[in-house]
N, C-alpha and C positions, 0 to 999 in steps of 0.2 A: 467431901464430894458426894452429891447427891446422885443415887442411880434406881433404875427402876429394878435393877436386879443383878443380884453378887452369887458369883456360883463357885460352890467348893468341887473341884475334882476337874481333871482336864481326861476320862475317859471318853469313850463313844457317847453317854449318853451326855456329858456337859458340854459336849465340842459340838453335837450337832442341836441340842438346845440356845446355846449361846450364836449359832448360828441363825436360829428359826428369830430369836428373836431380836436381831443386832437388824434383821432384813424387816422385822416388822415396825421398826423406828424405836425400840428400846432403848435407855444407855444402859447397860450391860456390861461386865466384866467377871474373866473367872481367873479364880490361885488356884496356882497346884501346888503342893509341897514337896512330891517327887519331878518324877519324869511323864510328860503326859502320854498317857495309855498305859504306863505300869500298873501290876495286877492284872484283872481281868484280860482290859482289850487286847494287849499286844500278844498275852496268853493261849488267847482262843483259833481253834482251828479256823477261823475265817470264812465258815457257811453261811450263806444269806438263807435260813430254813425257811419254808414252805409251809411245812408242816409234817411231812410224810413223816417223821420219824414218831410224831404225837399220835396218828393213826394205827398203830401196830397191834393196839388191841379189837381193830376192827371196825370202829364207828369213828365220827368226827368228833374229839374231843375239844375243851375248852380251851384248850393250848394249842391245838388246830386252827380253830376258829377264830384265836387273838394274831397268831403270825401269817394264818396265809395269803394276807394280801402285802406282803413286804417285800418279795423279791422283785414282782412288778414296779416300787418302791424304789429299789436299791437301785434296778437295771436301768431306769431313765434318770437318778441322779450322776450314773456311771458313765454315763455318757454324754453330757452336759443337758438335756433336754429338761429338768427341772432341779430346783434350789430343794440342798445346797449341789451343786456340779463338782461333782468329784470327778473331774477329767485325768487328775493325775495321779488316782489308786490304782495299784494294779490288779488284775484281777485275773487270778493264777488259772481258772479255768471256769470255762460259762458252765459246766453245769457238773453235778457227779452222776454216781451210780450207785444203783441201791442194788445188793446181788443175796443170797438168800441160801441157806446150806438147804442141805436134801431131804432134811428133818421135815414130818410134819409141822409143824409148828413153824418154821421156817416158810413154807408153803403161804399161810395161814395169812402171815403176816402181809407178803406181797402181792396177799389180794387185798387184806386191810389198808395198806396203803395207797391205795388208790379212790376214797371214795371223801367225796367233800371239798377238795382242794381245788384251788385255782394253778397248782403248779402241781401234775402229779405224774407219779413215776410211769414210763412207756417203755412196754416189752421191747427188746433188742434183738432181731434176729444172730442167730449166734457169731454171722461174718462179720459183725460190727459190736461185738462184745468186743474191748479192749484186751491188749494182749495181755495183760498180767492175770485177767480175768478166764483164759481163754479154755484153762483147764476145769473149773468150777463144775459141780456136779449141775447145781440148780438153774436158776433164770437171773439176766441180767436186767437191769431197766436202768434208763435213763431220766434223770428229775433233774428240771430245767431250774438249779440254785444254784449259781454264781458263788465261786470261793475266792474273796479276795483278801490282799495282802494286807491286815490290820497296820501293821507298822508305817505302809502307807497312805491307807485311810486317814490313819492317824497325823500323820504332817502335812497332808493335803490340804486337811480342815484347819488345821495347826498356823500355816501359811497365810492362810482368808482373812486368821485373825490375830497376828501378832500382836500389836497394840492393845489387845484386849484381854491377852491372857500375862499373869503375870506371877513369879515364883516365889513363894513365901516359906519366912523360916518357921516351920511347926514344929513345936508346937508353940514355944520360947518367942516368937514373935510377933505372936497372933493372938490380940482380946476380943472375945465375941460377946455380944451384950443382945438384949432385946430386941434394939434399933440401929444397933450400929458395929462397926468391926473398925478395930483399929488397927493398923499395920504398922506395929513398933519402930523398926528401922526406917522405913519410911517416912515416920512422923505423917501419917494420912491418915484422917476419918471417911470411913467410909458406911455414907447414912443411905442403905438399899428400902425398897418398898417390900421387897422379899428378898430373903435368904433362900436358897437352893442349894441343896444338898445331893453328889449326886458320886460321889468318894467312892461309892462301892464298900469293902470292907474297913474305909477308914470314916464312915458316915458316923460310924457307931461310938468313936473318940469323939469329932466333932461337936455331936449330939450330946458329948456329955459334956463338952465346955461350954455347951451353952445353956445348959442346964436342962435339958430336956429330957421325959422321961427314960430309963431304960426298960432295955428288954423290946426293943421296934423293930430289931432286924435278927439275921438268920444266917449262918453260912453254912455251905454245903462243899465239905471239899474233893477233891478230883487230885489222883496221883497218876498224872500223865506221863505220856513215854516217849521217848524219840529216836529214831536211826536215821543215821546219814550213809554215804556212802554212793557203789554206782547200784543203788534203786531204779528203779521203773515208777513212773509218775502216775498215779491212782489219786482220785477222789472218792470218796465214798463211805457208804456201811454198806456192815454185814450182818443182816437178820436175822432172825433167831427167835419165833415167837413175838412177844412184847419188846423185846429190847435189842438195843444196837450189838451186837457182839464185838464188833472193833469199827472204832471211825476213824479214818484214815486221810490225812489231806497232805499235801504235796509242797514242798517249799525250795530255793534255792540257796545255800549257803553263799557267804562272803569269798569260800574259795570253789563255788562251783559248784560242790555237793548237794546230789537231790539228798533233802530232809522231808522222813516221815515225821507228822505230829499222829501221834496214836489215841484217841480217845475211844470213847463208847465205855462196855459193861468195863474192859480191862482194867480202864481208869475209877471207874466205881471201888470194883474189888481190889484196886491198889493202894486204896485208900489204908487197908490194914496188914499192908505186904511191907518188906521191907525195898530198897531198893533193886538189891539183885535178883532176888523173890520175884518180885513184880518183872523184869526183865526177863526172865527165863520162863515164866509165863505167856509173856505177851508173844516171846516168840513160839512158842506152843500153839498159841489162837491162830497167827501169822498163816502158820506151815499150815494151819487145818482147816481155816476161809479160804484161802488163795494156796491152792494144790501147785507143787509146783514150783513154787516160791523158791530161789537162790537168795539167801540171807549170809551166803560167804564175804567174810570182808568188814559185814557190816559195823558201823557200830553204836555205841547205845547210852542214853541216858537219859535219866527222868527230870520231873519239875512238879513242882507244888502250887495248887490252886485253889483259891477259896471262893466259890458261889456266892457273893453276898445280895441276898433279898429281903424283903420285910418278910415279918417274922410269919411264918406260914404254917407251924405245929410240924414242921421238921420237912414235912413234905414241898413237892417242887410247885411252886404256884404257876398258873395257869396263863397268867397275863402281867403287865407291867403293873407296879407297885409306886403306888403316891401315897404318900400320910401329908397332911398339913394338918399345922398346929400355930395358928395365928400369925405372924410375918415368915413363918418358917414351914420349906418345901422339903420333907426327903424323899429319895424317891431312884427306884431301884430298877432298871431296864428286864431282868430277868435272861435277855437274849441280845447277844448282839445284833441280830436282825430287825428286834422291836426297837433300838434308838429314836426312831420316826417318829415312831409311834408316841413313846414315851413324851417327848419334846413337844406335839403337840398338842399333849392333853395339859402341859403344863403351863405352854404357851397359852391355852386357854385359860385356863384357872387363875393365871397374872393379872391377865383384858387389856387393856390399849394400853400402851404407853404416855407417864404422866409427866417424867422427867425429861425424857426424850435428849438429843444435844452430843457433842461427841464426848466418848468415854475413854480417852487414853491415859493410859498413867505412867511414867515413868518408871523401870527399876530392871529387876534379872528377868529375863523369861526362859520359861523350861523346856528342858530338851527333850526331845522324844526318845519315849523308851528303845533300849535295844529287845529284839524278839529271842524268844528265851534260848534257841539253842546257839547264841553268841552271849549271851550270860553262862553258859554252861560252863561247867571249869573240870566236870568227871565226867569225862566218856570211857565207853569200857569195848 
């Protein structure tokens, strides 16, 4: 089967690629070897960033400059008014709060956050600070990023294109050659014009079955945290100088339960914590961003993430990542809010469509991931 383009990975960035280009007259098709959005997307707290969080050190940086025009991006695909129309994501809340301890440095930041952006953070007078907020020493602000529910984002786009994604045995059933990929059980060749690469952490096996150099990508991991329980529903950081001190986004469980995802510095620094380590910490930061805080009842567990980017010398790159290397694309989103972005540079980089024709193939298609704290199996 001849296709303009075969894509490895069913996260945000291959769903909304295989999207851009299925509508540009492409034949296209993508495997996933898991569940699609496992790792990364389904992972992630679900901010469409701005940028504000990249300003902290007081100018516009380069990481600023590549996301801020995404939520603009996100919010009219969210609402059917342009492709792809994710009418059926949900989108847990339009927008967060950025809030700031009483530290100088603190101070510092949420004036940095404000300058350069197309979406930036607006003082709250304090009768419309939220309530969980409502004791905090500092200033509240409002930044108009949309948190939506990845898992389904992820079925949405999932939906649009059943036919076109398809679930293969990796690694055991899967030959990748120069020009063509063979899917063993299947008995199908499959001769693309490019290869796309877009696995996330698993780009880096694939790139080695195909023989491609190593050493192209990077990962950065994150030791996230979670509490369910009866919470109060917050989106947001909390400042701190340069960095996030805790990011916090708002979820509903299967039986009801509001669930915090906890990211920011805690998930940095829990990268070398153990797991209760890291829990008794985090509620530490809790009680001392958010004064006030009743954490009775609650309760707790962590999860494991790995950052995968091209290879950046350890640091966080700036913008979304492309390598090609003759029929073959890897290529690494950086942000879940840059998928757009990413897809269609890649889109570009393809050019028109030469095969064109419908691309469906018969076989298993894969399910979408469950969100991590319904994989959790230790709550404490």
């Amino acid at each position: 089967m001849k296709l303009d383009a075969l894509i490895f990975g069913g996260g945000a960035a291959g769903l909304w690629l295989l999207d851009d280009l299925h509508r540009a007259g492409h034949r296209a098709l993508l495997l996933e070897a898991n569940a699609l959005g496992a790792g990364q997307t389904v992972a992630s707290q679900g901010i469409i960033h701005g940028g504000a969080k990249y300003t902290l050190v007081g100018k516009l940086t380069g990481s600023a400059k590549s996301i801020r025009a995404m939520p603009a991006i996100w919010r009219e695909c969210l609402v059917g008014g342009r492709a792809p129309k994710l009418i059926h994501t949900r989108v847990r809340s339009e927008h967060c709060h950025l809030w700031r301890t009483e530290s100088l440095k603190g101070r510092a930041a949420m004036i940095g956050a404000k300058r350069g952006l197309q979406v930036a953070p607006v003082p709250l007078p304090r009768v419309e600070w939220p309530a969980p907020l409502a004791r905090c020493p500092g200033s509240v602000a409002r930044i108009d990023e949309q948190v939506i529910d990845p898992v389904s984002f992820v079925a949405d786009l999932a939906a649009q294109h059943c036919e076109r994604t398809l679930k293969i045995d990796w690694p055991d059933g899967v030959s990748i050659e120069r020009d063509f990929v063979v899917l063993k059980e299947a008995d199908v060749k499959l001769e693309p014009r490019v290869i796309v690469l877009t696995a996330g952490k698993g780009n880096e096996a694939i790139r080695a079955r195909a023989g491609l150099f190593p050493d192209a990508m990077q990962t950065r991991p994150l030791h996230m945290v979670m509490a369910r329980g009866t919470l109060p529903a917050i989106n947001g950081h909390c400042v701190d100088g340069a960095k996030t001190r805790v990011t916090i986004t708002s979820a509903t469980d299967a039986e009801g339960r509001t669930v915090w995802l906890i990211g920011g510095q805690v998930a940095e620094d829990g990268v070398e914590m153990d797991r209760d380590t890291l829990i008794n910490h985090t509620k530490r930061e809790l009680t001392d961003v958010i004064p006030g805080l009743d954490l009775a009842g609650a309760e707790w567990a962590t999860y494991h993430v790995d950052r995968a980017e091209g290879a950046s010398q350890g640091s966080r790159p700036e913008d979304v990542q492309i390598l090609r290397e003759g029929s073959f694309i890897t290529a690494w989103p950086t942000k879940l809010a840059l998928a757009p972005q990413l897809a269609a540079r890649i889109a570009e980089m393809i050019g028109s469509p030469e095969v064109g024709g419908a691309e469906t193939l018969d076989g298993p298609r894969p399910d979408v991931a469950l969100p991590p704290w319904e994989e959790a199996v230790q709550w404490t």
